[in-house]
N, C-alpha and C positions, 0 to 999 in steps of 0.2 A: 889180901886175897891169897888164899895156898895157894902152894907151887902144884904143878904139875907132874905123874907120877909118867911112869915108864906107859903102864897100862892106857892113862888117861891120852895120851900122845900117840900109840895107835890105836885108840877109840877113834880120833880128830882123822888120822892119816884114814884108815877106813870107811869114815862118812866122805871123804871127798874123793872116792872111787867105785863108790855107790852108784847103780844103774838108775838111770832116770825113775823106772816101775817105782821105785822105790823112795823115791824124795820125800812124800809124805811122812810116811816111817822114822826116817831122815832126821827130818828135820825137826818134828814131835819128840823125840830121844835128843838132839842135841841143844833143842829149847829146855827142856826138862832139866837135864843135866847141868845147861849153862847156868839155871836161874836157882839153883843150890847155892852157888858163890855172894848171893845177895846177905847171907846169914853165915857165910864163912866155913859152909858144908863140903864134905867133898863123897859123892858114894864109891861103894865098895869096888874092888876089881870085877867081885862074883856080879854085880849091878851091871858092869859096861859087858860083862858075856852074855848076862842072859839079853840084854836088848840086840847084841847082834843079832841072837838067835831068833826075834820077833823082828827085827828089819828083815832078814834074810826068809819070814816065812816059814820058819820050824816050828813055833809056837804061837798063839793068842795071847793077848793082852794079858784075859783070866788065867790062864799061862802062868804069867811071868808072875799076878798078881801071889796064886797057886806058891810059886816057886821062892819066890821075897819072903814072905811070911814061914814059908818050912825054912829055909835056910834059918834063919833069927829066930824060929822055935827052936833049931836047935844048937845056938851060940849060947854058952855062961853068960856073956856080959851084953845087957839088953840096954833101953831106954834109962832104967833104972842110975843109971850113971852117968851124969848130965854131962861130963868131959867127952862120953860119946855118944855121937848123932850120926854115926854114918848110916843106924838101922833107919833113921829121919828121911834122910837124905834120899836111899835106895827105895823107900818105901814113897817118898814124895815124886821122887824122878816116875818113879813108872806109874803112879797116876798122871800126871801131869802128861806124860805120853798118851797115855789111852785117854783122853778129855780132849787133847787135841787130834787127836784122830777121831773124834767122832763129830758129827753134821749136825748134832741137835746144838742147840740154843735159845734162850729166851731173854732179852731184856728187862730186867727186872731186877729189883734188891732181891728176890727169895732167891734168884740163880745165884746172882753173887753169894749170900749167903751157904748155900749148896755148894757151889764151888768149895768152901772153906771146909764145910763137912766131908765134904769128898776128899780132900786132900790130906785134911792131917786127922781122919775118925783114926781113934787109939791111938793116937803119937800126942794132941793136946787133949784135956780134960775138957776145953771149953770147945772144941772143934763144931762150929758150924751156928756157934753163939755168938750172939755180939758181948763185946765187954758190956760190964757193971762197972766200971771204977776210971777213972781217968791214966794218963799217961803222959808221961816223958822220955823221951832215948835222947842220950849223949850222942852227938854226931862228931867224927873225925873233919867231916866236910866245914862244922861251922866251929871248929875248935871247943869241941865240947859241949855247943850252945844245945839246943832242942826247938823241932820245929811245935809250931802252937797245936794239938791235935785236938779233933772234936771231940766235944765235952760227953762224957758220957749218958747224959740224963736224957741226952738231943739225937742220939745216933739214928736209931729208926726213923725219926722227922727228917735228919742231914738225906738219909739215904733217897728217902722216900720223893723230895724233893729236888735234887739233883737228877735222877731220873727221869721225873717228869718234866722239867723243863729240858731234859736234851730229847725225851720225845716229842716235844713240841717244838724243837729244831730243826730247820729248816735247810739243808746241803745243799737243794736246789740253786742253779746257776751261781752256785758258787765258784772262785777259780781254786786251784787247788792249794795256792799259796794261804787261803783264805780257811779250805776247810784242814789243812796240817792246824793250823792256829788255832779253827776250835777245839779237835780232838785232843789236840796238847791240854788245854784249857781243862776240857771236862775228867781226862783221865788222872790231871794234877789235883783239882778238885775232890775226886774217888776216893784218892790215897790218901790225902791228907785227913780223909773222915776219920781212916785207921778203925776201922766198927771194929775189928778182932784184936785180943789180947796178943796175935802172936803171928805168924805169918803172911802178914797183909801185902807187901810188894809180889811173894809169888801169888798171891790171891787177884792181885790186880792186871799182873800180868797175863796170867790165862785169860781171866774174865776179856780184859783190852784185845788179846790177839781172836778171843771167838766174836767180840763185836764187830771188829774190823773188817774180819771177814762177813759178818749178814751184812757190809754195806757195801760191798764187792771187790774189799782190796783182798789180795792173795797172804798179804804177810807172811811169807815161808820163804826170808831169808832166813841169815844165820846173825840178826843184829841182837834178838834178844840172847841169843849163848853165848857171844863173843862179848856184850858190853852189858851185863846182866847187872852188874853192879855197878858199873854210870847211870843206866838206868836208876837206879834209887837217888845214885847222888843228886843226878838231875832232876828230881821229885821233894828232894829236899831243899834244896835252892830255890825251887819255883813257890814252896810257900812258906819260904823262911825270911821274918821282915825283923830290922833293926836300927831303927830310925836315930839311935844314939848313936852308931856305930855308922852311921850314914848306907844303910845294906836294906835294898829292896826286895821284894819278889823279884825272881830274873828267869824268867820262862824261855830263854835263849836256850839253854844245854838241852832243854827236853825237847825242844820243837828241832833242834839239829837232829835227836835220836829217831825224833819221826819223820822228818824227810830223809834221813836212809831209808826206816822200815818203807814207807810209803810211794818215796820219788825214786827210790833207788841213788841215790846221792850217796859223795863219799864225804862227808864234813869228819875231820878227824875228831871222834870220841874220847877225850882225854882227861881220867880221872884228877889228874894234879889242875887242871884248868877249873875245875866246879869249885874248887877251894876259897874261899871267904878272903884268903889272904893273897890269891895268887896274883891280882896286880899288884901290889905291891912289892912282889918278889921280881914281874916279869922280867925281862933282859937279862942283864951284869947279876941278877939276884938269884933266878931261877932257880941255879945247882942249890942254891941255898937252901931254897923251898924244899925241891925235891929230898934232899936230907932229913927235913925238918917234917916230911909227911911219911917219909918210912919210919919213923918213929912213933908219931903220933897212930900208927896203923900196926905197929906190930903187938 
């Protein structure tokens, strides 16, 4: 995960002396920004001023959207140079702000798919497509391994189908212990479809905090910018199986991330804990691990 710059540190100090008016603003800018770190992005300095300027009420959205795009029209070094993404990152952060500031929503695969278009049109070629081709990522979490992702030929059927059976779900009288467990369930299930070539955890992300809210939770702490990237880990684990290696699904790490968002709970979120090999390190081993996962992560 990058370090933290000067700028980025009082971005942090200045969201948590923000006036109540303003939490919405808030908290849409430090979701945005946190859920970069899922791809290893970091945006600009120019990125955390113009958002003050839209917390604070000096600009609009289209503003800022306005303002991102003149900046990087007029920077040499564009997209074109895969070593940098921060135009990605500035450009993704402040939609992702303006999406969660707005009230509309629909449950649906076309939203989710829209989401995708909205977030990365002109940053991916395929933005708001679903893959053609199948996939693998090497995870740090499972030593390399890859989780199983849906087959390409099946994606629109995955989608199509998962949605319908969680609209034919039932929250009623449920306890809350009950409905954290499904929405863990159904949002591990989403991700794992993987429909897009390329930004799916922040796709699933947004998509998950606008559902949450049509079903009346507030979700506007600060769990998704602070553990933005447990979050993934914990989506890798939940449907990562290895039956030689004696390694289950373990939907533990995700349902802890949702009884913060949800219960307001503090279960400590700890990336070296999601790790494949971490009991085996626990105790007298740990510093071991830890060594062995700063490696494996830089």
């Amino acid at each position: 995960m990058p370090e933290k710059g000067p700028y980025e540190a009082d971005f942090e100090k200045y969201l948590r002396h923000t006036s109540a008016d303003k939490k919405e603003k808030t908290f849409a800018w430090a979701t945005a920004i946190g859920l970069q770190q899922v791809d290893g992005l970091k945006p600009s300095e120019y990125l955390y001023q113009t958002a003050k300027r839209n917390i604070e009420g000096e600009i609009s959205f289209d503003d800022v959207s306005r303002l991102i795009n003149s900046y990087y029209k007029s920077k040499s070094l564009r997209l074109q140079n895969p070593d940098n993404r921060t135009e990605e990152a500035d450009k993704v952060s402040s939609r992702i702000a303006q999406i969660l500031s707005e009230p509309s929503f629909n449950f649906s695969p076309s939203y989710l798919i829209a989401v995708h278009k909205r977030l990365f049109d002109g940053i991916f070629k395929f933005a708001g497509r679903l893959r053609d081709y199948d996939i693998t990522k090497n995870e740090w979490v499972l030593n390399g391994d890859t989780v199983m992702y849906g087959a390409a030929f099946e994606l629109k059927s995955a989608l199509e189908y998962d949605f319908m059976q969680e609209k034919k779900f039932r929250y009623k009288n449920l306890s809350m212990d009950e409905i954290v467990r499904h929405i863990t369930f159904f949002v591990s299930r989403l991700w794992q479809i993987h429909a897009f070539g390329e930004g799916n955890t922040r796709t699933t992300a947004v998509f998950t905090i606008k559902y949450l809210r049509s079903l009346g939770f507030k979700a506007d702490n600060d769990i998704f910018a602070q553990n933005s990237w447990y979050f993934r880990n914990a989506l890798v684990r939940a449907n990562y199986t290895n039956l030689q290696k004696g390694i289950s699904e373990n939907h533990i790490f995700l349902e802890k991330f949702f009884r913060n968002l949800l219960l307001d709970e503090h279960n400590k979120l700890k990336n070296r804990e999601t790790h494949i090999d971490y009991a085996k390190y626990a105790g007298k081993f740990r510093k071991k691990l830890r060594l062995k996962l700063m490696k494996t992560s830089v």
